[in-house]
N, C-alpha and C positions, 0 to 999 in steps of 0.2 A: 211080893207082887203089889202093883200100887193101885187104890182100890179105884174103881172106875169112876167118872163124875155122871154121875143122873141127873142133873139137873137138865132143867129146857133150853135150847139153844139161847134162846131171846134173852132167859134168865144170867147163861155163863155169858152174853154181851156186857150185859147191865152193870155186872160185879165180877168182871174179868181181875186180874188179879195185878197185871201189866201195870210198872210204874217206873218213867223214864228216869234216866239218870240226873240226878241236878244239876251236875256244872254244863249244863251248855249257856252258853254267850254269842250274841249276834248284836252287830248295830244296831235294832230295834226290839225294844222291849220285845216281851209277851202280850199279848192281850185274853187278860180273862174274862169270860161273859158268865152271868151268873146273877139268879135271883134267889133261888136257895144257897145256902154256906153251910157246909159241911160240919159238927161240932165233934173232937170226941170222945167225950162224953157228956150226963149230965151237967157236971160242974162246970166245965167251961160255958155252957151254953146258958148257967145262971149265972156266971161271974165276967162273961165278956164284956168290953166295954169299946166302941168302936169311934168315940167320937175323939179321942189322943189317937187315932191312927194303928196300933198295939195291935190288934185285933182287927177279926172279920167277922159280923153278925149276920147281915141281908144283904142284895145286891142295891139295893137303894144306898144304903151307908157307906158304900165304898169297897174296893176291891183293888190288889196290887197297881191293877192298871187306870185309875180314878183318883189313886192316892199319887203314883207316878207322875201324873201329868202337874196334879194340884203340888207338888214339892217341887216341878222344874217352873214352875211361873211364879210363885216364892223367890226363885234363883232370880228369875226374868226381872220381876217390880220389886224387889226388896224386902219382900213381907215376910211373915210369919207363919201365917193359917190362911189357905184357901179354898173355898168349895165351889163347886160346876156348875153353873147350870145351862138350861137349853138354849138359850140366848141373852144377847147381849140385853135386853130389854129385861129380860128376866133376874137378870144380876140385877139391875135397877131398883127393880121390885125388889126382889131380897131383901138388900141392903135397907130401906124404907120400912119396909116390915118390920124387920127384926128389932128396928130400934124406936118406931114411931107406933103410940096406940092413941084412943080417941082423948081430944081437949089440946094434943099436941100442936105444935106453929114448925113449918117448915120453911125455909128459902131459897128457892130455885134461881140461879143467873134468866136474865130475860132472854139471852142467848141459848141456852139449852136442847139438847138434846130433842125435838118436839114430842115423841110418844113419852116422852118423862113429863114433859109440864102436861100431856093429856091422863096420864096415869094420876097426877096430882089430883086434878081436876075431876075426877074419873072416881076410882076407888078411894083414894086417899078420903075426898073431901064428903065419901058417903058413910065410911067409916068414923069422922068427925075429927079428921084432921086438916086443918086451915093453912094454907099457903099460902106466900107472897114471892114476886118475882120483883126481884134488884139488877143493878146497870151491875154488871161484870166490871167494867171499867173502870168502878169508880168504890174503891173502900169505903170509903165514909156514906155511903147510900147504902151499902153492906149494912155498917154500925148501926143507920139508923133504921133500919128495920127490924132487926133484932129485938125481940119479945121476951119477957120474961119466959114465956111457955114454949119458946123457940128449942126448939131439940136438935135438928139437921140439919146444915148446909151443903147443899151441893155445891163443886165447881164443875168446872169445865176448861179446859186448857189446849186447844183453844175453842172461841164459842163456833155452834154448830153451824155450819153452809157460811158463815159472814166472817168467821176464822182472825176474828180477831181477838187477841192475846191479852190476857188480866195480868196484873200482877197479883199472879198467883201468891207469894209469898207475905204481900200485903192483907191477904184476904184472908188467909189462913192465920194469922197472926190478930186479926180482928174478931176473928172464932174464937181465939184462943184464951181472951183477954175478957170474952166475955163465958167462956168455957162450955160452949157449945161445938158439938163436933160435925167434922166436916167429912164429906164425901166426894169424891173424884171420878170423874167417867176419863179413867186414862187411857180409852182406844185411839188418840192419837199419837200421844206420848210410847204409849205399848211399852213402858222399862226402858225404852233407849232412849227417846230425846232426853229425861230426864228424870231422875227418881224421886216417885213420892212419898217414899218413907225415910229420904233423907235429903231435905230438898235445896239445904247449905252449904253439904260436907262433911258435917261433922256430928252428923246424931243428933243436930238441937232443932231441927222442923220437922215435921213429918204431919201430914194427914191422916187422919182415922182411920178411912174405908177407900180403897178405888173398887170402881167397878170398869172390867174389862170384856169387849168384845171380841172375843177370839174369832169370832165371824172372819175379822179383818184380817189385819197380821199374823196373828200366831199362825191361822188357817194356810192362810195365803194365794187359795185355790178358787176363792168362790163356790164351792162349794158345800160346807159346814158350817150349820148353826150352834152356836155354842158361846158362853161368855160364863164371870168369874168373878167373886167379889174377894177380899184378900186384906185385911189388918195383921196390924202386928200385937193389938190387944188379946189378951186370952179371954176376959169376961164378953168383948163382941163376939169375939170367933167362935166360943157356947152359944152366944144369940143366932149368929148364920147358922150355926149346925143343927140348934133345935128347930128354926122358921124351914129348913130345907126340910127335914124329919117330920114335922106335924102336915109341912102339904105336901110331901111325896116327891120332890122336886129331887129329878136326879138327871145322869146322862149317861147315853148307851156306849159301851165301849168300843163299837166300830168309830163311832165321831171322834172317842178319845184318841184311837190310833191314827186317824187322817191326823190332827194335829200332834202328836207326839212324831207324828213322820216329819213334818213340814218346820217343828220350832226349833229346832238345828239351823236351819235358814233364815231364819229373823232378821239378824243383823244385815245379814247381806243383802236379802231383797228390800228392804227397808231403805236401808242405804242407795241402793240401785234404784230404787224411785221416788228418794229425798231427789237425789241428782238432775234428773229427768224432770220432775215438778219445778225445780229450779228453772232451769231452762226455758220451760215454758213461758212460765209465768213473763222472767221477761223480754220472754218473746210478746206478751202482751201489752206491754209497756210501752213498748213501741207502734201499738197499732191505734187510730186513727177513733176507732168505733168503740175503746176501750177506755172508760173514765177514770178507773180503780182496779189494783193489782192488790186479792186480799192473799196474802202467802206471807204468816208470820214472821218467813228468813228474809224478808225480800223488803228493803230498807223502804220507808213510807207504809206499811202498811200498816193498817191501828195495832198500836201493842206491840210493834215490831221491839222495841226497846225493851218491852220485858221480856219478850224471847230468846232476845240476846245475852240478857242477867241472867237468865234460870238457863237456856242450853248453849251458850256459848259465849259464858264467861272468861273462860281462859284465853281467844281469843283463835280460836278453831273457826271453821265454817258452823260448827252446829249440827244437831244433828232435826230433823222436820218431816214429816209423813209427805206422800208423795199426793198432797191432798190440796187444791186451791181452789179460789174464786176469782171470775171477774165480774166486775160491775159495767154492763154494757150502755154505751151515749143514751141519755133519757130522747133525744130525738127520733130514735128508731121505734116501729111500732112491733107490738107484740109477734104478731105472723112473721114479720123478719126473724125475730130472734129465735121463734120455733123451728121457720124452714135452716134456719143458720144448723141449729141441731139433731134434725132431722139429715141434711145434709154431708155428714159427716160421716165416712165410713171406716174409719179405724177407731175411735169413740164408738163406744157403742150404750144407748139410751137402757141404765138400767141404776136403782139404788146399791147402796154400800161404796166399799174400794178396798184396796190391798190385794187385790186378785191381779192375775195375770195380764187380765184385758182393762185398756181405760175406758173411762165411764165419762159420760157426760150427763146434767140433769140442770135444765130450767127451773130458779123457784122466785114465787111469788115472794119477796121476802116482807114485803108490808102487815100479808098477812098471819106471821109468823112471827112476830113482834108486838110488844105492846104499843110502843111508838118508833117512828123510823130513826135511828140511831144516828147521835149526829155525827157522827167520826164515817158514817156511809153518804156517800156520794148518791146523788139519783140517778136511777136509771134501774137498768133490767140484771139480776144476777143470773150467773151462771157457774155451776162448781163443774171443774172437772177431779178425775182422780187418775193418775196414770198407772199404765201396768208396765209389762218389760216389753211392749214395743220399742225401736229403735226412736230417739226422741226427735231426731231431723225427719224421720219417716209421719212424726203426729204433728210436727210443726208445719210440714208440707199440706198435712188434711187441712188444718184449722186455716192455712194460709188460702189454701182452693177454697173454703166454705165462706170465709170472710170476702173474700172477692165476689162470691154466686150473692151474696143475701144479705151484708154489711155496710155495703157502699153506701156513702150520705153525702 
């Protein structure tokens, strides 16, 4: 006779005994959620170790589905070790932490990313770290800023809203020689335009650190905040995993699974709105109220030449994010150019891209700059970012908006 179970309902819930079969397989991982981790026993729970991956200690250190995500974007940028965090701004931060303390010198492109040169400015320089901002453009402004106490160089590939293109390879190579390392915000590149842990062919360049927006790309929905930083060093990748672990920095597994659902589709949607930014751009080219077409693939624009070196060497189209600017006649007054954007209905007025929907956004770029860059034209910029609208169908809007609020 089998003896009966006494325990309290709630109780045989808790520690029911039910344990599914392992081999099932479906298209999409698992997703496990979890802040306690199970150990079992003592010994394992004093001899784990989660920071090789090996192991499971706490849900902040990672879990099947945190570790899942971090070894397909390895796949994606060519790296080694990478950890999560809640934004792309956050990677930024990581990365800077982990590797800069007080008396240190950084060098930020004057192009950059803007919440990174505010972050500098910000915490950085109250923690007693000193920065300098150098021309993207120009290596030798690089070299000569370079400080004995200089620890970090950012790039950027290409620089942010004005999109134009460094010789990357130039820059990293001026790091290298004076053996300071470099850091990458590769959310445009995303792994496909071009790899930054191999940036030759052949294993002999590579950068330090990227930090990645998965916001963008990976995402691809607009909806998900999240980004990534990613070496192929093992003494950094200890540095990101202990700066994650001492501030608590981690990501929820629902956000892992939106992009673990979506980075199957990278290349494709990427591709589908490399194509579509093409197009536009110039379609710009040929309008009237447009002084400058900044779209790294798109011949004349600054740095176009190095674009072409680092992603389409071989002698391909290249490959470029679905991300551009134009520089609108300095004759037009500011109202124009707002009602111009405001006027637009398949654009639609919001920050980021790599989403579904194009975006359009007016910026000030003077004030965004130390000095106005001489390779930019005057006048009023404008970035657009396209999504998988049909591209004659965006080319029609911009066509109606420029005729309402353009005419000069």
């Amino acid at each position: 006779m089998t003896e009966k179970n006494t325990s309290h309902i709630s109780t045989q819930l808790i520690h029911h005994g039910y344990t599914p079969p392992p081999d099932f397989q479906a298209p999409q991982p698992g997703i496990f959620k979890a802040s306690t981790v199970f150990f079992p026993n003592v010994a394992a729970m004093r001899q784990r170790d989660w920071k090789d991956k090996s192991a499971y200690t706490y849900g902040t250190h990672g879990t099947p589905t945190s570790f899942t995500l971090e070894e397909r974007l390895c796949a994606l940028e060519g790296g080694k070790h990478c950890v999560l965090t809640p934004s792309g701004l956050t990677a930024l931060a990581v990365a800077s932490f982990a590797i800069l303390k007080t008396g240190d010198h950084i060098l930020l492109p004057d192009n950059s990313y803007g919440p990174n040169k505010v972050l500098a400015a910000g915490e950085l320089t109250s923690f007693g770290i000193s920065h300098t901002f150098y021309n993207a453009m120009d290596p030798q402004d690089l070299a000569s800023k370079i400080k004995p106490n200089t620890q970090l160089v950012w790039l950027e590939a290409p620089g942010s809203i004005s999109m134009e293109f460094p010789d990357l390879i130039g820059l990293i190579k001026v790091c290298q020689s004076h053996r300071v390392l470099t850091a990458l915000d590769n959310t445009w590149g995303a792994g496909i335009a071009f790899k930054p842990f191999d940036l030759l062919g052949d294993g002999s360049l590579s950068v330090d650190l990227t930090a990645h927006a998965l916001t963008k790309y990976p995402s691809g929905g607009g909806d998900v905040l999240m980004g990534s930083v990613m070496t192929c060093n093992d003494g950094l990748a200890t540095k990101l995993k202990m700066t994650m672990s001492r501030l608590g920095i981690c990501v929820g597994p629902n956000d892992i699974e939106s992009i673990l659902r979506s980075l199957p589709t990278i290349s494709l949607r990427y591709a589908a709105q490399d194509l579509s930014a093409r197009q536009l751009a110039q379609w710009w080219k040929g309008q009237k109220a447009c002084v400058q077409v900044l779209h790294p693939a798109v011949e004349g624009s600054p740095g176009h030449e190095h674009w072409q070196a680092l992603c389409a060497s071989d002698g391909s189209a290249g490959h470029a994010a679905g991300l551009f600017s134009v520089m609108l006649h300095p004759s037009l007054a500011q109202v124009q150019v707002d009602a111009f954007c405001d006027s637009l209905s398949l654009f639609r007025l919001g920050y980021s891209w790599g989403g579904p929907i194009s975006l359009v956004v007016p910026y000030n770029i003077a004030s965004l700059r130390s000095n106005w860059p001489s390779h930019l034209q005057q006048g009023y910029l404008v970035r657009f970012s396209t999504g998988f609208e049909d591209p004659q169908d965006l080319i029609h809007d911009l066509a109606k908006a420029v005729e309402q609020c353009l005419n000069f």
